[in-house]
VOGU-3710 file (C-alpha; in Angstrom, 3 decimals, decimal comma):
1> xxxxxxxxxx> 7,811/-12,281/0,204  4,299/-11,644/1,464  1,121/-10,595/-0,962  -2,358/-10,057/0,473  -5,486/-8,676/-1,197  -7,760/-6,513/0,893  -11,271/-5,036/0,112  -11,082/-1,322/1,627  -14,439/0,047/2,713  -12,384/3,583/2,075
11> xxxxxxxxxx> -12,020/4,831/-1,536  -8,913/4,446/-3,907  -8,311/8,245/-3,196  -8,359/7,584/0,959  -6,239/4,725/0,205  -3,659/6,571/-1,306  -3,508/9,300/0,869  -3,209/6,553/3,889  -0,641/4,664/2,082  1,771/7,846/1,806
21> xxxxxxxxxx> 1,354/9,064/5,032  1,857/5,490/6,848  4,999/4,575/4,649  6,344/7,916/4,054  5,717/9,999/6,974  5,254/7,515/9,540  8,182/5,000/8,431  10,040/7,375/6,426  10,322/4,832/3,181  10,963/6,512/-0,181
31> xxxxxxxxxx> 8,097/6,737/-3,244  9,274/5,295/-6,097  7,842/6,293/-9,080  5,823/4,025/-10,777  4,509/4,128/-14,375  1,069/2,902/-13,706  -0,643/5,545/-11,615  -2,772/2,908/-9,602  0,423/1,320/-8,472  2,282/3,031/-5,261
41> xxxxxxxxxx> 5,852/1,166/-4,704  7,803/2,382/-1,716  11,483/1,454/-0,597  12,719/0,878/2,490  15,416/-0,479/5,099  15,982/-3,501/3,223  12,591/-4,032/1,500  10,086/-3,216/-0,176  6,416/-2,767/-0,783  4,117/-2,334/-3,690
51> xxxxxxxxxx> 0,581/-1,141/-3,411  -1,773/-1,821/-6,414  -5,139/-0,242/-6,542  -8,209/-0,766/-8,363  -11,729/0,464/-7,957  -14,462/-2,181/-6,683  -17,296/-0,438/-6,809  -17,720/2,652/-4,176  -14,470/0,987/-2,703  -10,918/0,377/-3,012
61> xxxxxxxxxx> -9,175/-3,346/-3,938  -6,007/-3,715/-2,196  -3,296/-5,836/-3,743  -0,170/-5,357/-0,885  2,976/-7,333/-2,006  6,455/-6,643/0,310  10,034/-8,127/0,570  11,087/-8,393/4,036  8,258/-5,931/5,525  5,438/-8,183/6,038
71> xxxxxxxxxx> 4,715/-7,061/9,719  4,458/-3,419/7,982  1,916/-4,421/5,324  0,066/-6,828/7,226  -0,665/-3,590/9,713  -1,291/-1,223/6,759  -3,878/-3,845/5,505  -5,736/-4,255/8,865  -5,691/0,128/8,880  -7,430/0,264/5,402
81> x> -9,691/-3,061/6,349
//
């Protein structure tokens, strides 16, 4: 298991949107819901990855946490960076 935290120069909005589109549509994982709306927690192969947001100002705070895709997180962090 792998957690970073990243600062985002992009907002919590951007963030999202990114998140979706490189997990989803670009590594076709499955959203899970979630019941905290600034959590994002996608499935996938045989992992997983969990994406909590929180505001930091004008940008976004990054918390990425996976199971067995830390080469996909550590390259989602270094997008948002």
């Amino acid at each position: 298991m792998l957690s970073m935290d990243v600062t985002s120069t992009h907002s919590m909005a951007h963030v999202r949107r990114e998140a979706r589109r490189f997990f989803v549509e670009e590594r076709g994982f499955h959203q899970e819901d979630t019941s905290d709306a600034s959590d994002m927690f996608f499935t996938g192969g045989d992992g997983f990855v969990r994406v909590e947001l929180s505001s930091d100002g004008g940008s976004a705070r990054v918390v990425l946490h996976s199971r067995d895709l830390d080469y996909a997180i550590q390259e989602f962090a270094r997008l948002i960076s």
